[in-house]
N, C-alpha and C positions, 0 to 999 in steps of 0.2 A: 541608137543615140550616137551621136560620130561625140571621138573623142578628142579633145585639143591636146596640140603639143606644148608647152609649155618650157618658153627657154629657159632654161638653169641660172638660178641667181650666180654672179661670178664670183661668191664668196663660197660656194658649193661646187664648183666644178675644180676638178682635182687637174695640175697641171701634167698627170699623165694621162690623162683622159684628151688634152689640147698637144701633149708630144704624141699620141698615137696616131691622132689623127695628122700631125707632120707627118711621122712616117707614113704612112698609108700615101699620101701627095707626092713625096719622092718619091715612092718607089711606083707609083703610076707614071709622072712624067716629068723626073729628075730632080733635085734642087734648083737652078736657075728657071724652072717653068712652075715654080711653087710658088702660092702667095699667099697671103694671112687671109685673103676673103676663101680658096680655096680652101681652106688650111679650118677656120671658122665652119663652112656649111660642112665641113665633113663631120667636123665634134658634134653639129646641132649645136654653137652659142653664135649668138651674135658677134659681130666684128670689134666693137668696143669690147665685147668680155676676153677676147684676144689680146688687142692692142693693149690692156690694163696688164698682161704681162708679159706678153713682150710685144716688145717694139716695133720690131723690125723682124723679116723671115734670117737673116744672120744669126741674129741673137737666139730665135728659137731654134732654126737647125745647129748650132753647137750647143745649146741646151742637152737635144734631140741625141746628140751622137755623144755629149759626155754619158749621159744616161744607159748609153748603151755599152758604151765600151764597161763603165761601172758595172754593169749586171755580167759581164762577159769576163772583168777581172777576178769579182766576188765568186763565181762558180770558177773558176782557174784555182782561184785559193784555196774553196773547197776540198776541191779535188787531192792540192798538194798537200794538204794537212795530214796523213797518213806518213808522211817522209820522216825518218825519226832524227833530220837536220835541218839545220835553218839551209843549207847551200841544197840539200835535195828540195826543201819546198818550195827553193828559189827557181830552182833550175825549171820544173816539174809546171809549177806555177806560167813563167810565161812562157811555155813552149807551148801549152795550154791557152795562153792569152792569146797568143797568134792563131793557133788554129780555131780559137771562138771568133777572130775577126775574121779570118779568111772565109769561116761557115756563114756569117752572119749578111743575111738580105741586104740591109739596111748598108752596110759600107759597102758592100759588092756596087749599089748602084750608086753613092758618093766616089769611088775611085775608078769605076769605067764612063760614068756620066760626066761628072764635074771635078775632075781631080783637081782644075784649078785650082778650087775652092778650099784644097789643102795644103798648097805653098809658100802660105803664109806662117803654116807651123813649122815647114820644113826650112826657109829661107828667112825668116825674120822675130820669130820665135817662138815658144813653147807653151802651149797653151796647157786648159784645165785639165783633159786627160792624159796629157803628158807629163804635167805635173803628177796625175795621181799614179801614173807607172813609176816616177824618180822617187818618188817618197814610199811606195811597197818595198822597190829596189833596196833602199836607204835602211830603211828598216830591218830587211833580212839580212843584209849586210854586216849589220851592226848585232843583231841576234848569231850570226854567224860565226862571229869572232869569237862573240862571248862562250860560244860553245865549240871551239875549237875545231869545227866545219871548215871556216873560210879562214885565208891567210889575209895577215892584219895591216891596212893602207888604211886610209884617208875615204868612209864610207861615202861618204858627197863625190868624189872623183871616182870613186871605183861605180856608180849608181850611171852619174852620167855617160863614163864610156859604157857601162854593158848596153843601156837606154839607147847611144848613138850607135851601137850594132843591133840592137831589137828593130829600131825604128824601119830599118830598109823593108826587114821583111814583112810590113804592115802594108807598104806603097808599093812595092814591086811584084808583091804578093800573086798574082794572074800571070804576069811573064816568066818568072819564076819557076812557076810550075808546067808551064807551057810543055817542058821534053826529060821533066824530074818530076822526079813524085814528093807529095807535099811532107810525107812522111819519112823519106829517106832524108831529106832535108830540116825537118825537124828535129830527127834522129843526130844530125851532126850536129847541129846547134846547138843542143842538151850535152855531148861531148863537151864542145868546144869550152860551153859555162860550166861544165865542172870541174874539167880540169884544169881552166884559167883560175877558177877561186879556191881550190885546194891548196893549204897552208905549205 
């Protein structure tokens, strides 16, 4: 007896089930050759069961890349939770973040394929994973103080400059390491943050 497939009601198909299937399309053949019909027959739903959440392939690939960078923060946090300070779990944390995005597929082929795609974050402003790095930042910051870890400024301005020195090594990440190693360079970075935030 052959058996039918059966599209999934789009009240039942889980929006990581429609980001997987994004990912799996870029990294076959990049974000600008991606598109919601692609994007649709690879989940198995129909192209309405797409379009009812998002819109547009934009909308779904930074969906697609908050989601990831989230899983790549939250294991980073993990990680630095053993620190018995807010400035060690800071520090610990995104040198950690960085080397989850440099590891990670999914950006590897958004900043060698389509890095366009990302200078709107860097040249016009700050989007949702960027936000979620300034509010971790912000947060230990402020933890930081209060346990006499970090030296005491203005946690919003102290979040945004460490952010505007993180940020290079997410984009220049490949050249970077081109004739350095990603770890000797890590290594200084975790320097650099500890003893810029030492009271």
């Amino acid at each position: 007896m052959t058996s039918i497939r059966h599209t999934p009601s789009p009240n039942r198909v889980a929006d990581d089930v429609l980001l997987d299937a994004a990912g799996e399309c870029v990294l076959a053949v990049g974000v600008r050759r991606t598109t919601l019909s692609d994007v649709a027959r690879t989940a198995g739903v129909s192209r309405m069961t797409l379009y009812r959440r998002f819109p547009d392939v934009r909308g779904m690939l930074s969906a697609l890349i908050t989601r990831e960078f989230g899983k790549i923060m939250a294991e980073a946090t993990r990680i630095a939770r053993p620190e018995p300070t807010a400035r060690g779990q800071l520090v610990v944390a995104s040198v950690h973040t960085i080397r989850g995005l440099a590891a990670n597929p999914l950006m590897h082929a958004v900043i060698e394929r389509d890095a366009e795609m990302l200078l709107p974050y860097i040249m016009e402003r700050i989007g949702t994973s960027q936000r979620m790095t300034e509010e971790f930042l912000r947060v230990q910051l402020a933890a930081g103080q209060r346990d006499d870890s970090i030296r005491v400024a203005d946690p919003a301005v102290q979040a945004r400059t460490i952010f505007l020195l993180l940020q290079p090594y997410v984009f220049a990440i490949r050249p970077s390491t081109s004739d350095l190693s990603l770890d000797d360079l890590l290594e200084e970075l975790a320097h650099l943050l500890d003893v810029a935030l030492r009271p």
